[in-house]
KELOKE-310507 format. One record per residue (C-alpha): residue number from 1; residue in three letters; x, y, z. Coordinates in nm, 4 decimals. Each point is the difference from the previous one (the first is absolute). Example, Ala and Ser with C-alpha at 12.3 -4.5 7.8 and 13.67 -1.06 7.14 Angstrom:
KELOKE-310507
NODE num residuo     east    north       up
NODE   1     Ala   1.2300  -0.4500   0.7800
NODE   2     Ser   0.1370   0.3440  -0.0660
***
This chain:
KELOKE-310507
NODE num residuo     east    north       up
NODE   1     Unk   0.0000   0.0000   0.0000
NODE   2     Unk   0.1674   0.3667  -0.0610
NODE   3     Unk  -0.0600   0.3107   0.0821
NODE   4     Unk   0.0318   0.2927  -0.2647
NODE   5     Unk   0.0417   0.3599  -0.0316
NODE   6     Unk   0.0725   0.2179  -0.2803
NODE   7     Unk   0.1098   0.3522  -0.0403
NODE   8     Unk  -0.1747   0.1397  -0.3848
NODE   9     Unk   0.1295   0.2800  -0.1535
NODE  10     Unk   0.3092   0.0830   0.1624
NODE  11     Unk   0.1537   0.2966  -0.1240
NODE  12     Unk   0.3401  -0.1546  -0.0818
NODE  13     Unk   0.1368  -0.2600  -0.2872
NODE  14     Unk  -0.0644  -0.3649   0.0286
NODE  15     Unk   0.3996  -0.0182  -0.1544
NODE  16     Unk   0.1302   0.1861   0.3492
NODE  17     Unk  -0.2065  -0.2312   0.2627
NODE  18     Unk   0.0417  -0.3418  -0.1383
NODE  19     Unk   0.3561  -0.0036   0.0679
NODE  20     Unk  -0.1186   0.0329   0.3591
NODE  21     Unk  -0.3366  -0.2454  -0.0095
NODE  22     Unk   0.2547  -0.2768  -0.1343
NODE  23     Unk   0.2179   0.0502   0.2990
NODE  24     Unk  -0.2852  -0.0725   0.2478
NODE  25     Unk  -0.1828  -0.3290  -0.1785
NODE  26     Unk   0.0191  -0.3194   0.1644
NODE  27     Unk   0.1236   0.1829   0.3204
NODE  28     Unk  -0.1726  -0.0371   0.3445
NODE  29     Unk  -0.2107   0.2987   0.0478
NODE  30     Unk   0.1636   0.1710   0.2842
NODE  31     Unk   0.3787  -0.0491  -0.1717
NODE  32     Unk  -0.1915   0.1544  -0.3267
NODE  33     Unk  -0.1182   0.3136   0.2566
NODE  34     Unk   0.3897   0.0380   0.1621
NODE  35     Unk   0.1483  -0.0446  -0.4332
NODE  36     Unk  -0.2302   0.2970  -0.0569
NODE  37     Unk   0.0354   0.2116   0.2644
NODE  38     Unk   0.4005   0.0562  -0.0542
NODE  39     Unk  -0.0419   0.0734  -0.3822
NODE  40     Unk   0.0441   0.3146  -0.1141
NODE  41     Unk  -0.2338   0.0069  -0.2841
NODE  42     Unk  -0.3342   0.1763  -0.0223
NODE  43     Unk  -0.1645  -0.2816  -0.1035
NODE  44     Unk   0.1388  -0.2295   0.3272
NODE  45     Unk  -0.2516   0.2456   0.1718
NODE  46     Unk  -0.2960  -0.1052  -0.2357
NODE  47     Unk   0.0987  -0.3369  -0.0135
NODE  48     Unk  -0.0284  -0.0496   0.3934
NODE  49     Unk  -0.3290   0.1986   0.0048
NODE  50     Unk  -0.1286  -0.2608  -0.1728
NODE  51     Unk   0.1606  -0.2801   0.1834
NODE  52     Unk  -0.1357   0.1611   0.3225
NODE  53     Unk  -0.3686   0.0418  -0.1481
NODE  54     Unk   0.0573  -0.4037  -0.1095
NODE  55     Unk   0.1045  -0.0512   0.3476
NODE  56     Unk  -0.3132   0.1320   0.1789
NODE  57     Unk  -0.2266  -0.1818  -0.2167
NODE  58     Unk   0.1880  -0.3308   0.1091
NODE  59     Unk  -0.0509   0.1029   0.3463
NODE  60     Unk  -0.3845   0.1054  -0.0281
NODE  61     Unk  -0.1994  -0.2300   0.1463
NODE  62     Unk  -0.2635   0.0327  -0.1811
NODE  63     Unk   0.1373  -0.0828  -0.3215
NODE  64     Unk   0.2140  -0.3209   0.1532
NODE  65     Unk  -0.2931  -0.1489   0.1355
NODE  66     Unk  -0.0018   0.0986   0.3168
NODE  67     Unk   0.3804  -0.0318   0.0877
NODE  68     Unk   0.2653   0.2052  -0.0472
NODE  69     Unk   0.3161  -0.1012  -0.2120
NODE  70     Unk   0.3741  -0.0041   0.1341
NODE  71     Unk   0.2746   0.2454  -0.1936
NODE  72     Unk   0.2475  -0.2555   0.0503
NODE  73     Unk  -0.1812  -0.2379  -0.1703
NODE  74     Unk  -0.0926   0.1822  -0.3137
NODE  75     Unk   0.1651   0.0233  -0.3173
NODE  76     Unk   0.0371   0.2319  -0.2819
NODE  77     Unk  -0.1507  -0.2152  -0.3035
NODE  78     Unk  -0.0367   0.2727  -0.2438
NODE  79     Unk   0.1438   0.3394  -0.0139
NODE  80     Unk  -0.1340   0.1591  -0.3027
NODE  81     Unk   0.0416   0.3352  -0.2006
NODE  82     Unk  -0.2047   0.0538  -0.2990
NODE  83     Unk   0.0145   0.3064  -0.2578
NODE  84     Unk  -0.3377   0.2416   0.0750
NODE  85     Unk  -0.1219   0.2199  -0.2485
NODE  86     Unk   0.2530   0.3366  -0.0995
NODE  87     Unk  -0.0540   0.3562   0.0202
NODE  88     Unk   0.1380   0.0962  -0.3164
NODE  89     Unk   0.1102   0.3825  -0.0726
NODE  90     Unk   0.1533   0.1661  -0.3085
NODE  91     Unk   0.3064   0.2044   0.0747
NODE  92     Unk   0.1250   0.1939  -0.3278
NODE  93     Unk   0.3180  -0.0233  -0.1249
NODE  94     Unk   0.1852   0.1784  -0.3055
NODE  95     Unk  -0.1356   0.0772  -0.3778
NODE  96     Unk  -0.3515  -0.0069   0.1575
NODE  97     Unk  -0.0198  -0.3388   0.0743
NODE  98     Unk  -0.1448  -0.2111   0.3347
NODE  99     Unk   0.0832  -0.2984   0.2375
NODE 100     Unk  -0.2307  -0.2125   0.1985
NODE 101     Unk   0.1375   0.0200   0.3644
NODE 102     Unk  -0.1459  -0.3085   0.1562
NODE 103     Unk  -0.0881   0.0186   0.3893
NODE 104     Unk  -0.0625  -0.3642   0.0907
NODE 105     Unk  -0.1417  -0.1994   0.2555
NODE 106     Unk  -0.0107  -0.3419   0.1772
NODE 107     Unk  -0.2135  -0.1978   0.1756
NODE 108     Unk   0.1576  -0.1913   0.2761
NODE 109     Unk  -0.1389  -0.3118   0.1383
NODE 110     Unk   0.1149  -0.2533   0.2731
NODE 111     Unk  -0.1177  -0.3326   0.1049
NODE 112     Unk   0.0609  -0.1653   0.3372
NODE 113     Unk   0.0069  -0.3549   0.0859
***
């Protein structure tokens, strides 16, 4: 049985926090937490938000039939970043013509087991 939580559109690329959501997959949930917490990246920070919010669903009751699960016992099964849509925005450049500046964003999903 896992418990999930996901983080849609992030403001930030998918490229920049999968480096991070590959370090964290297969680890124990609280080791994941302490990797995260000593990265310097932006991303760490969204990355453990999401852990955290994955965390408290494993510990509701209500969803875990009535009993609360252990952090020592749970594992990172899937640590996921997807592309979201972009923001795209034209930025001129010489002669007249125009490039497509594309803002994009990730959705970030973990499962717990």
């Amino acid at each position: 049985m896992g418990f999930k939580a996901s983080h849609k559109y992030a403001r930030i690329s998918p490229r920049k926090v999968r480096s991070l959501a590959d370090m964290i997959r297969g680890q124990r949930a609280d080791v994941a937490l302490d990797i995260l917490k000593y990265q310097p990246h932006r991303g760490a920070r969204l990355l453990e938000k999401v852990l955290r919010s994955a965390l408290g669903n494993a510990m509701d009751p209500d969803q875990n039939s009535g009993q609360g699960a252990r952090i020592e016992q749970l594992v990172v099964r899937d640590a996921r970043v997807d592309g979201g849509p972009m923001f795209k925005r034209m930025r001129p450049r010489a002669r007249g013509m125009a490039h497509v500046i594309k803002k994009r964003t990730s959705h970030i999903s973990i499962e717990l087991e």
